[in-house]
N, C-alpha and C positions, 0 to 999 in steps of 0.2 A: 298884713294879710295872713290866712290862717294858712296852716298847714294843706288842711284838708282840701281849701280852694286851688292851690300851688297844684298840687297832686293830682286835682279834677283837670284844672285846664294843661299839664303835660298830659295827661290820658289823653283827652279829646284832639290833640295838638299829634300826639302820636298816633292814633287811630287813622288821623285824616293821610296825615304821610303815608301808614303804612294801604292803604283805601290806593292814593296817586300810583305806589311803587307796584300794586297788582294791577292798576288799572292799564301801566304803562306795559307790564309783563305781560296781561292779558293780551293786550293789542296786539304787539310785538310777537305772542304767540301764533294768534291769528294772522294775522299778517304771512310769518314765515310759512304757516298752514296752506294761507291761498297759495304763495310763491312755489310752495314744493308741488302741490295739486296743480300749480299753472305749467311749470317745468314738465309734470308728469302726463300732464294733457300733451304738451309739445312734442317728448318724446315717443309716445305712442302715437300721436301723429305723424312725425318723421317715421317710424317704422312700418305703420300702415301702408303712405304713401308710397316708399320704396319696394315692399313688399306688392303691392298692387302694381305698382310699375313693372316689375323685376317680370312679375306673373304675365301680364297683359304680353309682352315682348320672349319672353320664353317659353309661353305656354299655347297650345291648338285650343286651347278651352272644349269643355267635354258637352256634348259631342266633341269630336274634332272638328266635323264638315257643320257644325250646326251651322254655318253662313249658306250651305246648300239647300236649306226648308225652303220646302215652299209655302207660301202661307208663315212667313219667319214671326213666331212668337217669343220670347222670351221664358213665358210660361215651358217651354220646352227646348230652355237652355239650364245648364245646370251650373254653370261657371264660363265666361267669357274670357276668350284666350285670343292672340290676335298672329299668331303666329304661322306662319306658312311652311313651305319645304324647304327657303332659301334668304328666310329673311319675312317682314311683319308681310300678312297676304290684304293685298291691296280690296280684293273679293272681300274680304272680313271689316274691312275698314266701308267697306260701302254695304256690306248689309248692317255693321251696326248705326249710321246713317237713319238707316228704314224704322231700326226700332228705339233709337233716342228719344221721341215724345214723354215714353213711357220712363220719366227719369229716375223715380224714385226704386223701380223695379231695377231699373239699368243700375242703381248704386250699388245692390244688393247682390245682382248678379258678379259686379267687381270686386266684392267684400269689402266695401267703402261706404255700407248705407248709414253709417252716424255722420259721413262729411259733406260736405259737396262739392263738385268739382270740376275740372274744368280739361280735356284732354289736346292737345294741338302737337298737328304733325306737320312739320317744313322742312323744307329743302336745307340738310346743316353745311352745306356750301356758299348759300346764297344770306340770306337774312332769316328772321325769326316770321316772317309772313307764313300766312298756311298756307301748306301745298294743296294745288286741286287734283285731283283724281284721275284727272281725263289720261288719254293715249297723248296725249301734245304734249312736248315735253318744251319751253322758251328758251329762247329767244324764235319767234313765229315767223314764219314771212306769207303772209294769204295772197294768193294771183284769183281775181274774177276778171269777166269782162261782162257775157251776156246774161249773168246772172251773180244774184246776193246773198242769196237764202242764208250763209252762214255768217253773214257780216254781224247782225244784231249781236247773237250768242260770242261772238268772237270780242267785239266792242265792250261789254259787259263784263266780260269774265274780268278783268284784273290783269290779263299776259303781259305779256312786251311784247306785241307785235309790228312789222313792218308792212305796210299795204302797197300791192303789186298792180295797179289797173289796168287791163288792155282797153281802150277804147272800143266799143261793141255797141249793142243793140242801146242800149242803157244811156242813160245821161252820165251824168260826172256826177260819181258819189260824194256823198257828208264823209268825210276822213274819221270821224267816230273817235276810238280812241288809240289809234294807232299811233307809234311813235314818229315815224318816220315814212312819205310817201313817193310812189311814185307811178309816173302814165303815160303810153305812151300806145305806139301801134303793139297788137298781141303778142305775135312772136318775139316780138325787141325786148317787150318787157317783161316778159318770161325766162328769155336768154339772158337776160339781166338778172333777175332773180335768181337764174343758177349759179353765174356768175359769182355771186355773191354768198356761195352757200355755205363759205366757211363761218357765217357769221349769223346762221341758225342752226337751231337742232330739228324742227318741223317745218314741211313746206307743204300747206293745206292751199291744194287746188282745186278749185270748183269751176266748171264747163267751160275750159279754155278756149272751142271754138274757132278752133286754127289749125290746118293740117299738122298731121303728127311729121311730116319732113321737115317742116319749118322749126321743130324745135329739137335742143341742144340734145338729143337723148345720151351721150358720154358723158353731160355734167350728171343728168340726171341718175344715172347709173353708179357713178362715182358719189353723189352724195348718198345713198343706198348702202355702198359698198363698206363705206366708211363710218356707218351708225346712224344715217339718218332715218327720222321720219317721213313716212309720205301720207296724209290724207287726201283721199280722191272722190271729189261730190262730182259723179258723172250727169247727175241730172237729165234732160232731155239734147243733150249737143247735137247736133248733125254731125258732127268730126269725127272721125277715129277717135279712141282716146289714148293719152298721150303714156299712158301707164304699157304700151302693149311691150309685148318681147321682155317680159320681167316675168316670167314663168306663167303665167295664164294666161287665158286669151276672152275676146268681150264680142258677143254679137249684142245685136238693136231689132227688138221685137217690134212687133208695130203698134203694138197696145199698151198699155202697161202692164206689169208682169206682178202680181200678187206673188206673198209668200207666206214661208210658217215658222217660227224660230224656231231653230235650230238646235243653240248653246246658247247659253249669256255669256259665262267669262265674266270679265268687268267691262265690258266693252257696250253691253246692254246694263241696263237697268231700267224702274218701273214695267216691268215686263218677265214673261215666261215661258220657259218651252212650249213650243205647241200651239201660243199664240197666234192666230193668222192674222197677217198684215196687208193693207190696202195700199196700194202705192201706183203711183203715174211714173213711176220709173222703167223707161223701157229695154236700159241695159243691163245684161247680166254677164257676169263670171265663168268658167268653166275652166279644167283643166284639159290638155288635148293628148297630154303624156302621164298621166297617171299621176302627177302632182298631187297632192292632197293640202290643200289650205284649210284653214278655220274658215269652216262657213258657220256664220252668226244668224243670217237669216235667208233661207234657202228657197228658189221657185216653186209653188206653192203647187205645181204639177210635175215636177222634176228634179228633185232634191240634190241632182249632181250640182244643178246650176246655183250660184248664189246671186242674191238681189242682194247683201252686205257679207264681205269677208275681210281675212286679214293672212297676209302671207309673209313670208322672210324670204329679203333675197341681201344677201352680202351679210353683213353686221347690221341692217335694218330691218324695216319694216313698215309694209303695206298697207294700207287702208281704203277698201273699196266700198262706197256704198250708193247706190244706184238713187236712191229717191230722202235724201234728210228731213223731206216734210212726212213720208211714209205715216201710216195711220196706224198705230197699235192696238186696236183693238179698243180706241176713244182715245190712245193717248198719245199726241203729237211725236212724232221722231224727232224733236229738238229736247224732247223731255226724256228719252231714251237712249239716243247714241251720247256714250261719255267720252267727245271729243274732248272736250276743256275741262267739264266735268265740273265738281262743285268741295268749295272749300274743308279741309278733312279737320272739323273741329267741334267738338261736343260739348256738353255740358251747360254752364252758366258761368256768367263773370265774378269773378268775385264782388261782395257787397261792399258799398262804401265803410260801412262796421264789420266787418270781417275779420276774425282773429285765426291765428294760426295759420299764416298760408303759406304753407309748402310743397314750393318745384320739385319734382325731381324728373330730372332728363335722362333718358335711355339713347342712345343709338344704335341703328342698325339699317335696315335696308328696305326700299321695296320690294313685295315680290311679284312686278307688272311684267311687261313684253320686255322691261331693261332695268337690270337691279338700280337704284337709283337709292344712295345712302341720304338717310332721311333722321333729323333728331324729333323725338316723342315726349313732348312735354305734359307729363301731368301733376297738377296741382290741388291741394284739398284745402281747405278751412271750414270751418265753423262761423256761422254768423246767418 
């Protein structure tokens, strides 16, 4: 073989090696290109995320009160903060609620608009479920007899409740979703229900329907005194109500008694000051000694009197409201009082192809009627 042939196929013999050894280099380049570019995505991700978290929880977002607009646009918010006077404000957490649709603006408002994301706030005592919003704080114990009006909403929510039945006008209810029941004559099973009160935080009554001598009023005092909840659906009863001698006092009109709201608070929602309300509720609120309660929503001819308030007696807290079917203005009173309220969770799930997804959890507190420490999970990815 010639020289020349020898020489031609080492050429082409090395050419091809050296062709594999960049092709390899090439790759290997690229490769470590995406790597560092995937890395660099993750950690400006991780920083976002924390920094949006950090802000969300330390910050009033500017406005400060912008959860106070009426008419709440986004368009005239400038940065979303969720912070209160004492811990995240519960008020903030339910007006951003109202403007979530709008999610792509809500990112941007966050400084989160290249991710998407997902916010969840629960109880960091209990499990990683969302907490609902409402004034009821679980484990429940609900007492009816001659009326239901709040059993659906109650059944529905998600709680751990206990059901209390007096025997009354009513047949024998569907047990719903409660956990544990029980029925009997009114008084018996009411005094039973207090009886038991170490082993609630809310005790939601609705139109007991039995003289106010007949029941325990030192249990009920004592769980009061102690941190508890009380919600009170006075509805249309004939009876005294069982709330009385806990610093206001309750007459029975003969009519129903319209009103006009008052405040929100968080206590209201779908609704606004100044609204007037239609209601078949014929009891009202008052103080007789200069008391001053939270009236929410006030007699529509007399503003001292309340048709819904909320007062403190001991280390608890009251909840009076005259008519829960109440009319707002078109919009149901079940869709308004945030008894149980509604899950505090935003955003979207992550996608099944979802890259980058990064938790980051804050703790701190609510700032409702009882600071209640709460973990805030937010998480962002791409996908």
């Amino acid at each position: 073989m010639k020289k020349s042939q020898i020489f031609s196929l080492d050429f082409v013999f090395s050419i091809v090696v050296l062709v594999l050894i960049l092709s390899i280099l090439g790759s290997t380049w690229l490769n470590l290109q995406g790597s560092i570019a995937q890395q660099e995505n993750r950690r400006r991700a991780v920083e976002n995320s924390a920094a949006a978290a950090d802000f969300l929880v330390a910050s009033q977002g500017f406005p400060e009160d912008w959860q106070d607009a009426e008419n709440l646009s986004l368009s005239s918010v400038s940065n979303l903060g969720l912070k209160g006077v004492k811990g995240i404000s519960l008020s903030k957490l339910l007006a951003l609620a109202n403007v979530s649709s709008d999610y792509y603006t809500l990112k941007a408002k966050m400084g989160i608009a290249r991710y998407n994301f997902r916010l969840v706030v629960s109880e960091n005592f209990s499990n990683s479920s969302p907490m609902l919003s409402g004034v009821v704080r679980p484990p429940v114990a609900y007492f009816a007899s001659d009326s239901r009006d709040f059993f659906n909403t109650l059944s529905a929510s998600g709680e751990v409740w206990d059901y209390y039945w007096g025997q009354g006008a009513l047949g024998a209810p569907g047990w719903g979703s409660s956990r544990n029941q029980y029925s009997g004559v009114k008084d018996v099973v009411f005094n039973q229900m207090l009886a038991s009160q170490n082993s609630y935080n809310t005790l939601v009554i609705e139109s007991p329907e039995f003289d106010y001598s007949l029941a325990n009023a030192t249990l009920l005092r004592e769980f009061l005194e102690k941190g508890g909840t009380v919600v009170y659906l006075a509805g249309n009863g004939e009876s005294e109500l069982l709330i009385q001698n806990l610093s206001l006092s309750f007459r029975k009109s003969g009519a129903g008694v319209d009103g006009a709201v008052q405040k929100k608070g968080f206590f209201l929602q779908n609704t606004s000051v100044g609204v007037n309300v239609t209601s078949a509720g014929k009891w009202v609120a008052f103080s007789p000694n200069g008391f001053a309660p939270d009236i929410f929503v006030s007699n529509r001819t007399n503003s001292s009197e309340a048709v819904a308030a909320a007062w403190d007696y001991g280390l608890g807290r009251i909840y009076f409201i005259s008519d829960f079917q109440a009319d707002f203005n078109g919009i149901p009173g079940e869709n308004v009082f945030n008894i149980v309220g509604w899950p505090l969770v935003y955003g979207v799930e992550p996608s099944a192809n979802a890259s980058f997804v990064f938790p980051q959890t804050r703790f701190s507190f609510i700032e409702g009627d009882r600071r209640i420490p709460v973990a805030m999970t937010l998480v962002l990815w791409h996908g």
